[in-house]
N, C-alpha and C positions, 0 to 999 in steps of 0.2 A: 540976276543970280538965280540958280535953279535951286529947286529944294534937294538934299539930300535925306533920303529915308532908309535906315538901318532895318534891316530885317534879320531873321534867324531864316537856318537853310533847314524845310524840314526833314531831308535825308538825313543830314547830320545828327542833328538830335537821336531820330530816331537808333543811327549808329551809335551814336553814346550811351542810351539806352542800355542797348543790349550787351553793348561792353559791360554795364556797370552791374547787370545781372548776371553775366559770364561771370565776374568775378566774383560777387557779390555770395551766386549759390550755387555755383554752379562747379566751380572748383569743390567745395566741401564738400558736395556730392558724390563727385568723381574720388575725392578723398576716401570717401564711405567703402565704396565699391572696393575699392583694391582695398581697405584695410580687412574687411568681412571675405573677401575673395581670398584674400593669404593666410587670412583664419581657418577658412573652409577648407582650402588644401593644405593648413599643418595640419588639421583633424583628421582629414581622410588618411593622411601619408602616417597617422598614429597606429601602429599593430599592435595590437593585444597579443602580449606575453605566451608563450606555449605553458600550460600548468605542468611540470615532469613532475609534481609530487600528487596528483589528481587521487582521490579516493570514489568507487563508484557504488553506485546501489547501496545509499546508508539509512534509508525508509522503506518498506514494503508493506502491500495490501494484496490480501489472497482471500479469491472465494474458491469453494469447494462441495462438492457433494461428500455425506460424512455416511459411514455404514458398521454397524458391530459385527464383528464374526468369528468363528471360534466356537461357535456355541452352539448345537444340534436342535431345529423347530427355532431357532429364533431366525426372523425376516424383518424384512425392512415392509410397510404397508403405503409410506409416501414419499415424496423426494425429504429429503433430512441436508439442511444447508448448513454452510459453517463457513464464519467469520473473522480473518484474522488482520491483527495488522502488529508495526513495532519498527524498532528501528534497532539499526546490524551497527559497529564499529568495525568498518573496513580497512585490515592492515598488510598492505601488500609483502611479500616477501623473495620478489625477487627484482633487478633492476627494471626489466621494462613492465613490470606493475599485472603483470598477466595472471600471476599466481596469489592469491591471498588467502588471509583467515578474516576470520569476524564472527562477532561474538555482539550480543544487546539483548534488548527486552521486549515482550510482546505482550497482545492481549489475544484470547480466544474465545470465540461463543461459538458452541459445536450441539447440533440440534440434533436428535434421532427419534423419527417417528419408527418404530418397529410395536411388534405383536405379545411383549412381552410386561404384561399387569402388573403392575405393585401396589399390594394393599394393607393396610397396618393389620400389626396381629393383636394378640390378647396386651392389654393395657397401653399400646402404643410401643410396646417395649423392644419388637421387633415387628419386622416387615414381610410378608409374606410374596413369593412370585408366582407369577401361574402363564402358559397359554392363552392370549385368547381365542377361542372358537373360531372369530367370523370377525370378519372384517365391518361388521356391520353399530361402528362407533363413531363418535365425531374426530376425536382428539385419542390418542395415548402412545406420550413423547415426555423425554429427556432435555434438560436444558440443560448444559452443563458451559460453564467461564471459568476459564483458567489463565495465567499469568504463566508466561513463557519465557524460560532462558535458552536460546538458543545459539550454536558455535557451529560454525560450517567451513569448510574447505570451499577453495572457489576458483574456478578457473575460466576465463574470458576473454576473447579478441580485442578488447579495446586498444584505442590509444589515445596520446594527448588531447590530441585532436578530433577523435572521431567516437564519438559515444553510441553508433548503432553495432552492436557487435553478438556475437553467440556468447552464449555461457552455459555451464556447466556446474551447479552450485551440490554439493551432498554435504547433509550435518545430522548434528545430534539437537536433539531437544527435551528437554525436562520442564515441564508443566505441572504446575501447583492449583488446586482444585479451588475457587474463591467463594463459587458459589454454585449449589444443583437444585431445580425444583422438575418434578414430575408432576406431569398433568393428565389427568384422562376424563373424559367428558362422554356421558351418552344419555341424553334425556333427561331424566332426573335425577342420575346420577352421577356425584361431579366427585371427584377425590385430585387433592392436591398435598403431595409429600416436597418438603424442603428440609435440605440438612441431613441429607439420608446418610447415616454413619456407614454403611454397608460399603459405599464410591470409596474410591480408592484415593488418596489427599494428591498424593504424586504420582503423578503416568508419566511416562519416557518411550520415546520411538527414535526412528530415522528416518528422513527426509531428501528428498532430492529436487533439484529446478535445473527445471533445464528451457530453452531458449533461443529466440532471435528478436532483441529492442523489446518491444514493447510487449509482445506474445510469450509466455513461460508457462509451459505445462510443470503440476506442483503435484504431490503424491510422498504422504506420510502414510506410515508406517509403526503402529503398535505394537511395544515391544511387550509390554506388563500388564494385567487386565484391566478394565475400567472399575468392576468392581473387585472389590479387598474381601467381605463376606456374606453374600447373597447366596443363598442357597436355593435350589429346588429340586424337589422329587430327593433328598441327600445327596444330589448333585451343583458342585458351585458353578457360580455362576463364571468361569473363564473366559470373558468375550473380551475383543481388543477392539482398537477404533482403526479402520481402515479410509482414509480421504486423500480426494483426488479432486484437481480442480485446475483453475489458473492462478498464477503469484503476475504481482506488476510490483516496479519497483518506481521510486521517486532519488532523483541526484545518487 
């Protein structure tokens, strides 16, 4: 009798193997992919809604160069900056949204280096103006901050869709005084007036912006003086605020 010896084939195994990993991980993997791949294309194939009810430009920040004038020997001696910002309520009033009003609140700090002195009179009780000679000082300048209601017309290219567009914005504005201090500096002699009753509480002008996206040429417009009773020479002081600069807006 001969021996009989049982072996394993090791093809075979090695094919059961790889069956049993097939199945094992290799299916649920496959599983993964088309479940993430059908995810990926319902996302893609999702479109974002057209906004027809879109409101635009409802924050804004404007610098400007600011200048007094109106008033004979008064100059400007350095550049004189100004600060604004606020936010508009934009309410369109016609169906494709092109046309609107808006109206919100602002804040202002409007700086003027010019040549014209202010120095307390007898008891502090009023103020007196003058000339300076010469330019030959460090400092003497205007700070003035004002709280801004302004209401504008507005007219614009936009659409749903497409937010880089021209516009055309003119308004009115009323400005409430919060706070003014004058400053002037030359060596050892330093004078600082705050509260000057003379400013005038409310100023009003008009306004216009005009534009393409992100670039808006801004240019207000003084309608009433800056000061209420400042006198010199028995001449008042009738100067307006003249500013010109760039506006940007945000959404």
């Amino acid at each position: 009798m001969g021996n009989c010896i049982v072996g394993s084939n090791p093809i075979s195994s090695a094919n059961f193997f790889l069956t049993f990993l097939s199945m094992r991980f290799l299916y649920p993997i496959l599983f993964l992919f088309l479940f993430f791949g059908a995810f990926a294309q319902e996302k893609t194939d999702i479109v974002k809604p057209v906004d027809s009810l879109y409101r635009e430009d409802q924050f804004y920040v404007n610098i400007t160069y600011n200048q007094l004038q109106n008033f004979k020997g008064l100059s400007q001696t350095k550049f004189s900056p100004g600060f604004c910002f606020g936010v508009l309520r934009d309410m369109p009033i016609n169906k494709s949204r092109t046309f609107a009003i808006a109206t919100g609140l602002g804040y202002s700090l409007n700086i003027y280096d010019n040549n014209l002195k202010v120095s307390n009179g007898v008891n502090s009780s009023s103020n007196n103006y003058s000339f300076l000679a010469t330019a030959n000082y460090n400092k003497n300048q205007f700070i003035l901050q004002y709280l801004d209601l302004p209401i504008e017309i507005r007219w614009r290219t936009s659409t749903p869709s497409d937010h880089q567009f021209w516009r055309i914005y003119t308004g009115f504005k009323v400005s409430y005084l919060i706070s003014d201090r004058y400053s002037f500096e030359n060596g050892d002699e330093n004078n600082f007036i705050q509260s000057n009753p003379d400013f005038n509480k409310i100023v009003y002008g008009t306004y216009l912006t005009v534009g393409w996206n992100t670039w808006n040429l801004y240019a207000y417009y003084g309608l009433n003086p800056v000061f209420k009773s400042g006198e010199m020479n028995s001449e008042k002081i009738n100067t307006t605020s003249f500013n010109i600069g760039l506006q940007f807006y945000i959404l």
